[in-house]
C-alpha positions as CSV (number, residue, x, y, z in Angstrom):
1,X,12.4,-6.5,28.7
2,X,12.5,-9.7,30.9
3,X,15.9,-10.3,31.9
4,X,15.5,-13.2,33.2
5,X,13.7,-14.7,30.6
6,X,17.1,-14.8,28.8
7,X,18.9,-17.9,28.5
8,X,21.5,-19.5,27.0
9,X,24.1,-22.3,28.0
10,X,27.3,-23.3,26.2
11,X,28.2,-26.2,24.5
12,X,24.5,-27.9,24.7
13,X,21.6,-27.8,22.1
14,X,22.3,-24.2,22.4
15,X,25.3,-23.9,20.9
16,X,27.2,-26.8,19.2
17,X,28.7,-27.9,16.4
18,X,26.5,-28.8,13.8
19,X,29.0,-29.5,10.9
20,X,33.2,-29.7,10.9
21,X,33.1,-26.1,9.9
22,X,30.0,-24.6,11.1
23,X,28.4,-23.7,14.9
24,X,24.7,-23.2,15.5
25,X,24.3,-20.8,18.3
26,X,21.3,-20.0,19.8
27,X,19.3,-17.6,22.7
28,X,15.8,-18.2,24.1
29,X,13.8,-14.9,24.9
30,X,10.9,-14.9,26.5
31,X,7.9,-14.3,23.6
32,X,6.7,-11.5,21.7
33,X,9.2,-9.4,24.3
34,X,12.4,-8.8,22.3
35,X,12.7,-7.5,18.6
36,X,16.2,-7.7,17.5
37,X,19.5,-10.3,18.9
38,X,22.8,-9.8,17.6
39,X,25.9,-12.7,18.1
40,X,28.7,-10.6,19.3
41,X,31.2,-13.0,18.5
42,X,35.0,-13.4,17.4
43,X,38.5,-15.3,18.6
44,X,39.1,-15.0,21.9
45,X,43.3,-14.2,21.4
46,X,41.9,-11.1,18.5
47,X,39.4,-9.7,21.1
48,X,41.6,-6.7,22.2
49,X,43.0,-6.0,18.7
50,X,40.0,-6.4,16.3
51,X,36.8,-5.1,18.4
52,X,34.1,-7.4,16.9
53,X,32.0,-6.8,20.3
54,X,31.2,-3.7,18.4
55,X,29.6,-5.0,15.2
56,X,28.0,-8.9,15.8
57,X,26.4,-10.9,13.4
58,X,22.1,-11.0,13.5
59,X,19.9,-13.5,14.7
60,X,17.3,-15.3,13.5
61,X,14.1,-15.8,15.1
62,X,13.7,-19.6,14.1
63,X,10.9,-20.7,16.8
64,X,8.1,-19.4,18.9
65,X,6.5,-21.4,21.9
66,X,3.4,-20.1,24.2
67,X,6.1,-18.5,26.5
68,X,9.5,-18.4,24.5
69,X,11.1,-17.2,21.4
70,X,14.3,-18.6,20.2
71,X,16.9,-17.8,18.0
72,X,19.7,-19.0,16.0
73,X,22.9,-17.9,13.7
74,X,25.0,-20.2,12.2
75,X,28.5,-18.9,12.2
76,X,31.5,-20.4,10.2
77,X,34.7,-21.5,12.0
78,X,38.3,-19.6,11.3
79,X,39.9,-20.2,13.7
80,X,38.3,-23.3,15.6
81,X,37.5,-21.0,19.1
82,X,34.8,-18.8,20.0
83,X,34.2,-15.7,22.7
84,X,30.8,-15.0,22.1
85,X,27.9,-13.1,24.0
86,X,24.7,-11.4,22.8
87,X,23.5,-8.1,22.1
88,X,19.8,-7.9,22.9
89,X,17.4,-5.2,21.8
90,X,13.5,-5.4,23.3
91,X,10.6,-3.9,22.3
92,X,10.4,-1.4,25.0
93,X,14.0,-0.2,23.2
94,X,16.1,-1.2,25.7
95,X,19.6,-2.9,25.4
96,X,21.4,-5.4,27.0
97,X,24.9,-7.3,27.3
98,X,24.2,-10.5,28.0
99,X,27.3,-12.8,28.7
100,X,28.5,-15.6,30.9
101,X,28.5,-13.4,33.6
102,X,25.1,-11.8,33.3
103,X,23.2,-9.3,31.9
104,X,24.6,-5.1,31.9
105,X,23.8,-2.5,30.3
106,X,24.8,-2.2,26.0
107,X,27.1,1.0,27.4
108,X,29.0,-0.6,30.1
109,X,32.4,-0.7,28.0
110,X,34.3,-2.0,30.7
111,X,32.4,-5.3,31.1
112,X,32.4,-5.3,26.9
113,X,36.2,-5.4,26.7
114,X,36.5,-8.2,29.3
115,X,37.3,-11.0,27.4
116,X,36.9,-13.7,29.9
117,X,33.1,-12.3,30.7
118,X,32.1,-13.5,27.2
119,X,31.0,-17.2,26.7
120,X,33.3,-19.6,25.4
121,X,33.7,-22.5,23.0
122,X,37.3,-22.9,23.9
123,X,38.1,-25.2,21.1
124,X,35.9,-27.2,18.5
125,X,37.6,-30.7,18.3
126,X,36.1,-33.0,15.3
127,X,35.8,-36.0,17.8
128,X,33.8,-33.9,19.7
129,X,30.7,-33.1,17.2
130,X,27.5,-34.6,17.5
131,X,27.7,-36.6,14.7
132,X,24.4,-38.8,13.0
133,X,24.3,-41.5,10.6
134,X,23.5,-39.5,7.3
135,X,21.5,-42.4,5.2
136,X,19.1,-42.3,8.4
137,X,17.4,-39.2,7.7
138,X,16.3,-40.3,4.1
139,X,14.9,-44.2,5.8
140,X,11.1,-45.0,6.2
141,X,11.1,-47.5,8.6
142,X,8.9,-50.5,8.8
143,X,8.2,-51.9,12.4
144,X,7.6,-55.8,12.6
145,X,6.6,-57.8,15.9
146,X,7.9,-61.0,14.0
147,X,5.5,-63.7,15.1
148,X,2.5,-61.6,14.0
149,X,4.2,-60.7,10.8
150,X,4.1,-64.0,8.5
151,X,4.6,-67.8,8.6
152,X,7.0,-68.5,6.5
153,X,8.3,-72.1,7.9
154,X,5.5,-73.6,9.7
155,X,8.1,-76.5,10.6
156,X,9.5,-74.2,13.7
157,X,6.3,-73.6,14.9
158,X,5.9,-73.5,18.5
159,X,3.8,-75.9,20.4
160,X,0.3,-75.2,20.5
161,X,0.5,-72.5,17.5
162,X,-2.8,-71.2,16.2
163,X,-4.2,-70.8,12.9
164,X,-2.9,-67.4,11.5
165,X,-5.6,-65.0,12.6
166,X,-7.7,-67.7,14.6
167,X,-8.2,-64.9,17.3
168,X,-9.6,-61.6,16.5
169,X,-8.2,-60.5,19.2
170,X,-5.0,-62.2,20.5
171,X,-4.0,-62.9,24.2
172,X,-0.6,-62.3,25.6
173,X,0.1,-66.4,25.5
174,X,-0.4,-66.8,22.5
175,X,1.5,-68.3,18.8
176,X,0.5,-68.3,15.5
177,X,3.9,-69.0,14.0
178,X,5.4,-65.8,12.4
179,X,9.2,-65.5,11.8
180,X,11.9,-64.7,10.0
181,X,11.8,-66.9,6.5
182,X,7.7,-64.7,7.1
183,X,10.1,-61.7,6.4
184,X,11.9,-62.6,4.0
185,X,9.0,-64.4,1.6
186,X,7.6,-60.5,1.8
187,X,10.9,-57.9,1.3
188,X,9.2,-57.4,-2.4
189,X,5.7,-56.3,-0.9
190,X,7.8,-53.7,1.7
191,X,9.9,-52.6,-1.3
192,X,7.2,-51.9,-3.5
193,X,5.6,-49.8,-0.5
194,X,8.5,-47.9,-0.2
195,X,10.2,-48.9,3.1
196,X,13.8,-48.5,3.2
197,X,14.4,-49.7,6.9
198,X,13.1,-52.7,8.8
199,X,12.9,-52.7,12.6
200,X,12.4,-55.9,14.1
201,X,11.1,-56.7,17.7
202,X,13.1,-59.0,20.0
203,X,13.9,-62.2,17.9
204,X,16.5,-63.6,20.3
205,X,15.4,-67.0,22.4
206,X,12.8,-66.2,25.1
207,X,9.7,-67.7,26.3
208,X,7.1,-65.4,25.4
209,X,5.5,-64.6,21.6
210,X,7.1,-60.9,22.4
211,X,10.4,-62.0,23.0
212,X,11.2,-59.0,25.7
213,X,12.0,-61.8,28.2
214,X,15.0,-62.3,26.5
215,X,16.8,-66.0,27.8
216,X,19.8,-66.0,25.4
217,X,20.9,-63.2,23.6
218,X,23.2,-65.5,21.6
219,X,20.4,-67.4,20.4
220,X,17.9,-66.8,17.9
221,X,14.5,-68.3,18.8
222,X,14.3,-71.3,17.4
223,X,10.8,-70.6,16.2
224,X,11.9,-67.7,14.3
225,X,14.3,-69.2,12.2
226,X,18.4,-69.7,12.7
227,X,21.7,-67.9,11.7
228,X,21.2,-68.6,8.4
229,X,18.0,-67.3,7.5
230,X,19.2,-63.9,9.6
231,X,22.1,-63.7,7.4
232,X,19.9,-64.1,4.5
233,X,17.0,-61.9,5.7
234,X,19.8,-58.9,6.2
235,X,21.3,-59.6,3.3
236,X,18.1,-59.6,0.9
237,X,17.2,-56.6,2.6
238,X,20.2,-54.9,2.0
239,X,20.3,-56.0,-2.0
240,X,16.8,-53.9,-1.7
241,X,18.5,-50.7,-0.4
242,X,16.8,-51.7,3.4
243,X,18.8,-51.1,6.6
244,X,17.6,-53.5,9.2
245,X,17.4,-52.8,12.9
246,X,17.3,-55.3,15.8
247,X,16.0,-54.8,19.2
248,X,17.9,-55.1,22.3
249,X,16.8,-55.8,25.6
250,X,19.7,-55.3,28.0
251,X,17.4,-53.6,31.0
252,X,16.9,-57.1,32.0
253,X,17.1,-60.8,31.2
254,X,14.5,-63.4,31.0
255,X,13.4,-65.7,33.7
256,X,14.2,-69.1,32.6
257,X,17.7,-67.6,31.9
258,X,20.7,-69.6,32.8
259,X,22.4,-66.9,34.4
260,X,19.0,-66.3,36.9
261,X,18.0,-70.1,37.0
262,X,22.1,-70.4,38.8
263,X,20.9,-67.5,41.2
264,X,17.7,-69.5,42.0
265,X,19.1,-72.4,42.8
266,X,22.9,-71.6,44.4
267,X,21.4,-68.4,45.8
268,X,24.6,-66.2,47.3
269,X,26.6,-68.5,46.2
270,X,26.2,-68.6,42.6
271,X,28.6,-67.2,40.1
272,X,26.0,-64.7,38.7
273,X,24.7,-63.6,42.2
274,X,26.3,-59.8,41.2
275,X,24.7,-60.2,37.8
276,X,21.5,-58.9,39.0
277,X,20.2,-56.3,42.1
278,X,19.3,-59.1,44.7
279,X,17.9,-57.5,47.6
280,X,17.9,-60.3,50.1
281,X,19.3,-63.7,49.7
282,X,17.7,-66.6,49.6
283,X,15.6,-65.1,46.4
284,X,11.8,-66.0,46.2
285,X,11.2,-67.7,43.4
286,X,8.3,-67.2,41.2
287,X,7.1,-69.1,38.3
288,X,6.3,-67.1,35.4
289,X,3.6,-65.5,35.3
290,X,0.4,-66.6,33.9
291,X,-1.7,-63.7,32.3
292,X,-4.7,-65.9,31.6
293,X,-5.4,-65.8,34.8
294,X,-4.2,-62.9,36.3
295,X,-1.7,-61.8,39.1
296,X,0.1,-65.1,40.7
297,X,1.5,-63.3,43.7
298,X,2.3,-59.9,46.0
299,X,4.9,-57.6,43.3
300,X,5.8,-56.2,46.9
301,X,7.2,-59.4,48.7
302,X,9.7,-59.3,45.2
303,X,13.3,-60.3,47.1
304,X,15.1,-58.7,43.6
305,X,14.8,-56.0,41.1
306,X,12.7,-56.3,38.1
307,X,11.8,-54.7,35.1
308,X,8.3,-52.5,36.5
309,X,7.5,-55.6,38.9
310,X,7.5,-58.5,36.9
311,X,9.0,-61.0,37.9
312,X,10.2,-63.2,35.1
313,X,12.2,-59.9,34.0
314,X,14.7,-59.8,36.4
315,X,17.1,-56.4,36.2
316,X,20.6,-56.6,35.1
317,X,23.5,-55.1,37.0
318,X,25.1,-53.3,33.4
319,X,27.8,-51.5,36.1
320,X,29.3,-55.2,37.0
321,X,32.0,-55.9,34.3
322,X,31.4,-59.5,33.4
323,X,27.5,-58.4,32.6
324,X,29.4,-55.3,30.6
325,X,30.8,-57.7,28.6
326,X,28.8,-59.9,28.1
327,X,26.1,-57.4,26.4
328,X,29.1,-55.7,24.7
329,X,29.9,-59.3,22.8
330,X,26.2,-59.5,22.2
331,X,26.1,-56.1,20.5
332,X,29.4,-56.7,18.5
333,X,28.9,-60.5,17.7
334,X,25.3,-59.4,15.3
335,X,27.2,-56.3,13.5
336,X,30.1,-58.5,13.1
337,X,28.5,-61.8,11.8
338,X,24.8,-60.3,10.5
339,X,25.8,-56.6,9.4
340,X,23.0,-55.1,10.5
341,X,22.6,-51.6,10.6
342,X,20.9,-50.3,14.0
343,X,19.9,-51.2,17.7
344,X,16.9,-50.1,19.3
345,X,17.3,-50.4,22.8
346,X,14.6,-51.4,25.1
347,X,14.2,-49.2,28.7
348,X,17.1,-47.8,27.9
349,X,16.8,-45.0,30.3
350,X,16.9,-47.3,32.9
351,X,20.2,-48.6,32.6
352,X,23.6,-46.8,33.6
353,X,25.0,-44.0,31.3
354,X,28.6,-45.4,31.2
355,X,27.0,-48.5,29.7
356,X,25.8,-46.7,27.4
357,X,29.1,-44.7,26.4
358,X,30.6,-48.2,26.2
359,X,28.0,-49.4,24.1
360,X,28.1,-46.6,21.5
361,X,31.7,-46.7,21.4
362,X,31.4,-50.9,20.7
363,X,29.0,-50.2,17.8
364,X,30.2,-47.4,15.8
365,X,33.4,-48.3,16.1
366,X,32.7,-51.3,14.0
367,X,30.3,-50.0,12.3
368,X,30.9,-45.8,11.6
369,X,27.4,-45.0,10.1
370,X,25.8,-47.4,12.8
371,X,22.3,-46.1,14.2
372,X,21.6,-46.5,18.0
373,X,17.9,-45.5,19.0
374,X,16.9,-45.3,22.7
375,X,13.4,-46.1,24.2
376,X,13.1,-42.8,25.8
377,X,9.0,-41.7,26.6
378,X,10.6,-38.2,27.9
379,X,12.9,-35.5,26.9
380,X,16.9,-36.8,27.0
381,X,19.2,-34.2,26.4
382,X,21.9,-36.6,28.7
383,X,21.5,-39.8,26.6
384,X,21.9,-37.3,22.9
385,X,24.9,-36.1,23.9
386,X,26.4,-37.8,20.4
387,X,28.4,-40.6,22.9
388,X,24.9,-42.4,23.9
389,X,22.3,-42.9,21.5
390,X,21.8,-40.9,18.4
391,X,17.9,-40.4,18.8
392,X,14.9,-41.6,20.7
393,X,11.4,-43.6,19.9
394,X,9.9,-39.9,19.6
395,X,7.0,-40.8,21.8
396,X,6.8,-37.1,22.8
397,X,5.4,-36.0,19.4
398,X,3.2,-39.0,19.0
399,X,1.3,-38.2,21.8
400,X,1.0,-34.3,20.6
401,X,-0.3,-35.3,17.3
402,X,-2.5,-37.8,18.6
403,X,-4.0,-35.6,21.0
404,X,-4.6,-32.7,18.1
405,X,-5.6,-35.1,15.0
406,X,-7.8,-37.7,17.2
407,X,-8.6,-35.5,20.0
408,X,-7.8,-36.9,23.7
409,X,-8.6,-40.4,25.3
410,X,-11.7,-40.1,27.1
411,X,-12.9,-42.0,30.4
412,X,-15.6,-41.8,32.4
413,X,-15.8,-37.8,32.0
414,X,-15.9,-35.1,29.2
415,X,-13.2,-33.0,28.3
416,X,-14.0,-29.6,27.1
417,X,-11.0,-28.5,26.0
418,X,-9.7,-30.0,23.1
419,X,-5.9,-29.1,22.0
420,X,-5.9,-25.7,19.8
421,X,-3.4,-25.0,17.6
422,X,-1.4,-22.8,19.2
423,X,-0.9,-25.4,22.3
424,X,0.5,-28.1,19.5
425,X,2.8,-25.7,17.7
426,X,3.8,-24.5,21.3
427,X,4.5,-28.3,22.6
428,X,6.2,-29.5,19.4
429,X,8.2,-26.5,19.1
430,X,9.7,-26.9,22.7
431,X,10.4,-30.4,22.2
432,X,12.6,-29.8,18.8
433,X,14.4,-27.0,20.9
434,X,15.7,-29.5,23.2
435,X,18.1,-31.3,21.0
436,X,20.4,-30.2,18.2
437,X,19.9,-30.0,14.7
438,X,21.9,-33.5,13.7
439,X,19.7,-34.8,16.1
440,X,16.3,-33.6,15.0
441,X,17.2,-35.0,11.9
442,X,17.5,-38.7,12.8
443,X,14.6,-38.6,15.5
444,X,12.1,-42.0,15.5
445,X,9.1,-40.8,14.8
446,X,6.0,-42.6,15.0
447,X,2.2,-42.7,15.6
448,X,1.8,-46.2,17.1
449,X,3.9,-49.6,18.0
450,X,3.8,-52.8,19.6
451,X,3.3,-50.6,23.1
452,X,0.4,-48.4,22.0
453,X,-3.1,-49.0,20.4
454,X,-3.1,-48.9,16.8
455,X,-3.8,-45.3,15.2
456,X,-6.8,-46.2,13.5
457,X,-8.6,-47.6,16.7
458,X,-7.7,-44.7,18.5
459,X,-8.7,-42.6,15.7
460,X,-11.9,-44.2,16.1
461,X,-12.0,-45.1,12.8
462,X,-11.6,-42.3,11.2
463,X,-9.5,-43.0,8.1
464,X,-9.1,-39.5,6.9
465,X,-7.8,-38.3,10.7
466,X,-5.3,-41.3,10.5
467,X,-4.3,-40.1,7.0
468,X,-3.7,-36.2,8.4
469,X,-2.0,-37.6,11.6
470,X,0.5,-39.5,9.5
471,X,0.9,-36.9,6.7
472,X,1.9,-34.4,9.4
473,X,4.2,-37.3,10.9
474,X,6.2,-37.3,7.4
475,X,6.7,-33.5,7.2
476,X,8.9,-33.5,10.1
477,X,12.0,-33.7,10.7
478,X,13.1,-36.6,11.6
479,X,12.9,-40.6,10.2
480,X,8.8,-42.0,10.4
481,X,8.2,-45.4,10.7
482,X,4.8,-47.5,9.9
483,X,4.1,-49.8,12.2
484,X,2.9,-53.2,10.3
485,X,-0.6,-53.4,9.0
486,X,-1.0,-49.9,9.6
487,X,-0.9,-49.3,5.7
488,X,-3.7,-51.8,5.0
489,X,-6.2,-50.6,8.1
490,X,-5.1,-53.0,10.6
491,X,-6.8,-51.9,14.2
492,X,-6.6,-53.1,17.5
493,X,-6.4,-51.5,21.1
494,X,-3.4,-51.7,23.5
495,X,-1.2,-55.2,24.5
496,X,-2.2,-57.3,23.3
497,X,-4.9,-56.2,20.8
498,X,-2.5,-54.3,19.5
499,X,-0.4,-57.0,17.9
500,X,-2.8,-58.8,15.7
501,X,-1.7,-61.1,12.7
502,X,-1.0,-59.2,9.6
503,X,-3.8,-59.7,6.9
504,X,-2.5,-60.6,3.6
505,X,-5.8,-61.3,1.6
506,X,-6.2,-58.4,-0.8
507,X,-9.8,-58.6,0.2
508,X,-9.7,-57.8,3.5
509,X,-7.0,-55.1,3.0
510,X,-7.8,-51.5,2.7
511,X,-6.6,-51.2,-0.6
512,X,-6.9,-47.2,-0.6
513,X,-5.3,-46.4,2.6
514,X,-2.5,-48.8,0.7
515,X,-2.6,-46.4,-2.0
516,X,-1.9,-43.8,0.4
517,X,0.7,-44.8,2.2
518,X,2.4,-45.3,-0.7
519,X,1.7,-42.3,-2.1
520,X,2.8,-41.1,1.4
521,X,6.5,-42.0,1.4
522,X,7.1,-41.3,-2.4
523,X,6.2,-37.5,-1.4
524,X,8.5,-38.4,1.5
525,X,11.5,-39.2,-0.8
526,X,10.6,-36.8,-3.4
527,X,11.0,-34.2,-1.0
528,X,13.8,-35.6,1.3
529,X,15.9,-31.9,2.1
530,X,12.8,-29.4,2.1
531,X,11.5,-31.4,4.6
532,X,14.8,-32.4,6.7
533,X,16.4,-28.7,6.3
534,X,14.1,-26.3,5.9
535,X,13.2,-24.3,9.0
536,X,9.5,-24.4,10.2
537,X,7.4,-21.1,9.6
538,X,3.6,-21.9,11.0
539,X,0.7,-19.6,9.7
540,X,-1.0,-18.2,12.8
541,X,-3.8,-16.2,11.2
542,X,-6.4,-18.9,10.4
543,X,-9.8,-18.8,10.8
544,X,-10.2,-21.9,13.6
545,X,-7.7,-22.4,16.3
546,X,-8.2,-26.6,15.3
547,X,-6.3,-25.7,11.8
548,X,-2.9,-26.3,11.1
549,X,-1.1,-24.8,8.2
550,X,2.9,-24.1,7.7
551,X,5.6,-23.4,4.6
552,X,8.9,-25.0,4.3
553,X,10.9,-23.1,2.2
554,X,14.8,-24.2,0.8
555,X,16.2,-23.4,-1.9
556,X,13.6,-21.2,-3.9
557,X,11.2,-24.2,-3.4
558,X,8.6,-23.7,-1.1
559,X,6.1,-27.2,0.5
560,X,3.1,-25.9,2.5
561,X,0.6,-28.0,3.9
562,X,-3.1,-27.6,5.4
563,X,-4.9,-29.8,8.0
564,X,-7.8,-28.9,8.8
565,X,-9.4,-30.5,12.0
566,X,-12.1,-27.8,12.7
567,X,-15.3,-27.3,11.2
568,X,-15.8,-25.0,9.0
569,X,-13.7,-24.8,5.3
570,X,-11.0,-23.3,4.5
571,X,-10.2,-21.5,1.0
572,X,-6.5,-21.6,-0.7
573,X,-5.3,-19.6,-3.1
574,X,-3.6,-21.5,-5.7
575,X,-0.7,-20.0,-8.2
576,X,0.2,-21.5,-11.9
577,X,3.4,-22.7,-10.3
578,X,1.4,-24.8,-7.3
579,X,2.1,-28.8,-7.6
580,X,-0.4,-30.3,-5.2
581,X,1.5,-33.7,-4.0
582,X,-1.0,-35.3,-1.6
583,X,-4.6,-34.3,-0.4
584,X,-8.2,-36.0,0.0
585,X,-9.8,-33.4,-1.7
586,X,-11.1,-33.9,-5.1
587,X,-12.5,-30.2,-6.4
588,X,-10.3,-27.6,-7.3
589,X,-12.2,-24.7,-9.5
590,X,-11.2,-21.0,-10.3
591,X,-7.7,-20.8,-8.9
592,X,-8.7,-22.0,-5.1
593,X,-9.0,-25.2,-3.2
594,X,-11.3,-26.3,-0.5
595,X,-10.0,-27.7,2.6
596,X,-12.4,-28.8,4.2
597,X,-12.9,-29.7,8.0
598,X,-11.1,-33.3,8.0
599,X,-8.8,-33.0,5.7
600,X,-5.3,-31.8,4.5
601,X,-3.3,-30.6,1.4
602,X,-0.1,-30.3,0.9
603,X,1.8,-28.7,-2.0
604,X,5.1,-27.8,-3.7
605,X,6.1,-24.7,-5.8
């Protein structure tokens, strides 16, 4: 066995609270080398009196990477403490005791009856737990970049807007008039697809069509509407059983700003001089800058801090407490006077953690089922800590199941190597193990956004690999979201292609990959807790390494899907019993079904 393979850390994603009465404890091994893990666990004032180190409860072998194997037991609380360590068998029949002091042999009885050698979970306080919102796990979200979305007042239009659509493929300057009565004139067309949750980009006052250059937080953009039509957007939404999520950019402050226009022209001086990480005084000052024409200056003569070097984003100081409060009143003033029901926050790994405690605090305690989503592009155990943010943008498993399903982005060479099955199941499988279960179950999924290339362009049109990627999407764990026009073929490559108008003719729509999506989320709904809390088991024996195939099972009902990606078919057996919810397949004859290279199926029994 490979000791030090063994690992296991206490109160983190390995063991943790996962309801008021119930801990999920778990042990990584290193794979295929151990064969049996039992939980010696009990109350650390009983240890001496009731020898439970002598019995333990088994583990479960609840996911397999390319090098790990982890396991899991959940174990019921009476009393609220726990001494615990494990008992670890390998397949070369050797046994360990592995504690919080290391690993001895399963017959040193000395080491066994030390209490304090064990691990602890001292005491399990309520405040403590991890805890989610619980409608978010049930939401299909619906991302909108509101001035591509719908015109819905041309009266606020911006100077120099456009035609709807006049571009087929936009630039980063400019308008075509979307906003927030757009919305609202179209909550029956999102209802009827099945969307439960609206995220909306920026729509706070800035200079750009984006929004991201936030001026005053305070203020929505005049061309996307005013109080009122929020209040009324939120509140239609909500008569439609929709949660609606803003977007928050706190990182940094636009250019034209109040606040950074002082700094500019009082320089040390100015009242706001601390609000921002000024380097050397006076400040340069830069006009903003003009994409139409490229780069207007040297990023490294910048005199100040920026959002990645551009300067009409300069960075806020979150540590200094008037720019604390300041953001804090922003976040309370549009839960209080809009009730909406989430913030995604923008580069929020680049702002200070305390803010961020400070920030969670603000909004749930207004608010106790409020959801808080971080854009996070890595793994971020530190910011899912339950006092943060209670999930990510789950960028991590977009890119896996873009590189499986569409294959990788080539340039200028070949790649040989395409991803096999076993390196997805390996990469997803690590990345769920980073985080607890609450959390797993209120991830933000998603295949594309307003900072990717659409999925069908990167798909290279390939509506059937687009279908498979986002069928696998909505078998996760975890809350999916569509980005806008995705459900009627809408293509484009990255910013700013990527933010095209939305089409509303019916003639220019793809009126089957509607269909599907449609189709899509009813499954989704349909099958809400087999596919939330149902543990993962992935079929390994298939006849092409580019196949996917896995069962759900809860309850004595059982989902299992098929994608295949490689090129040959593959035959399922099908039962009486065998409900097929979704698939692109059309034949089914003498008790099997053909899947073949391309597509998926997915059934319930």
């Amino acid at each position: 066995m490979d000791l030090a393979a063994l690992y296991h850390r206490p109160e983190s994603e390995f063991a943790y609270l996962y309801t008021e009465d119930t801990v999920h404890i778990r042990l990584r091994t290193k794979k295929d080398d151990v064969v049996k893990v039992n939980l010696l666990a009990g109350d650390t004032y009983l240890h001496y009196s009731e020898a439970w180190y002598q019995t333990g409860q088994a583990m479960t072998k609840v996911a397999t990477s390319d090098i790990h194997d982890y396991w899991q037991c959940e174990w019921q609380l009476a009393p609220n403490r726990l001494a615990y360590a494990f008992r670890v068998q390998g397949n070369d029949g050797e046994q360990v005791f592995y504690c919080d002091r290391g690993v001895y042999p399963i017959d040193d009885h000395d080491i066994l009856k030390q209490v304090n050698a064990y691990f602890r979970l001292p005491y399990f306080h309520e405040i403590d737990r991890v805890k989610t919102p619980v409608w978010v796990k049930d939401t299909v979200w619906y991302q909108i970049f509101p001035e591509r979305f719908a015109n819905g007042d041309p009266t606020n239009d911006p100077e120099n807007t456009l035609p709807w659509g006049a571009r087929k493929h936009p630039r980063h300057d400019d308008f075509y008039g979307g906003d927030l009565q757009g919305i609202i004139d179209h909550l029956d067309y999102l209802e009827n697809l099945g969307i439960t949750g609206i995220y909306l980009t920026p729509i706070f006052k800035g200079d750009t069509n984006h929004k991201y250059d936030t001026n005053d937080y305070m203020t929505i953009d005049p061309a996307f509407g005013h109080p009122k039509i929020l209040k009324e957007l939120v509140s239609q939404a909500h008569a439609r059983g929709m949660r609606v999520m803003l977007d928050a950019v706190f990182n940094h402050i636009g250019y034209t700003s109040n606040q950074w226009q002082d700094v500019l022209t009082n320089q040390a001086d100015s009242v706001y001089s601390d609000w921002f990480y000024v380097q050397e005084f006076p400040v340069k000052a830069f006009e903003a800058v003009d994409y139409s024409g490229g780069e207007q200056f040297d990023r490294h003569q910048l005199t100040y801090q920026t959002f990645a070097f551009e300067p009409h984003m300069p960075k806020l100081n979150t540590a200094n407490p008037q720019v604390k409060a300041y953001l804090l009143e922003v976040a309370r003033h549009y839960i209080q006077t809009f009730d909406i029901d989430g913030w995604r926050l923008d580069v929020a790994n680049e702002v200070d953690h305390q803010f961020w405690k400070d920030f969670h605090r603000t909004c749930v305690n207004l608010k106790a089922d409020f959801y808080i989503v971080g854009e996070i592009w890595h793994s971020a155990q530190r910011f899912l800590e339950g006092d943060e943010f209670h999930a990510i943008m789950n960028y991590p498993l977009t890119d896996q199941i873009k590189d499986f399903f569409f294959g990788p982005v080539v340039k200028d060479y070949t790649i040989e190597n395409i991803m096999t099955n076993r390196q997805f199941i390996d990469r997803i499988t690590s990345q769920r193990m980073l985080y607890r279960a609450q959390t797993n179950q209120v991830q933000f999924n998603l295949l594309d956004s307003h900072d990717t290339d659409r999925i069908l362009s990167r798909a290279n049109y390939d509506r059937d690999k687009v279908q498979s990627a986002l069928v696998f999407m909505f078998l996760q764990t975890g809350t999916p979201c569509i980005y806008y026009g995705t459900e009627i073929g809408l293509d484009g490559g990255n910013d700013p292609d990527n933010r095209k108008c939305m089409v509303w003719e019916k003639d220019k729509q793809d009126q089957a990959m509607l269909q599907f999506t449609k189709d899509l989320i009813k499954v989704r709904q349909t099958y809400s807790d087999l596919i939330h809390f149902a543990s993962i088991d992935w079929s390994r024996d298939l006849p092409s390494d580019r196949i996917l195939a896995f069962k759900k099972d809860y309850y004595g009902q059982t989902l299992r899907a098929y994608f295949n990606q490689g090129n040959q078919d593959l035959q399922i057996g099908l039962d009486k019993n065998t409900k097929i919810v979704l698939t692109n397949i059309a034949e089914v004859e003498g008790g099997y079904i053909q899947v073949r290279p391309g597509t998926y199926m997915v059934s319930v029994n």
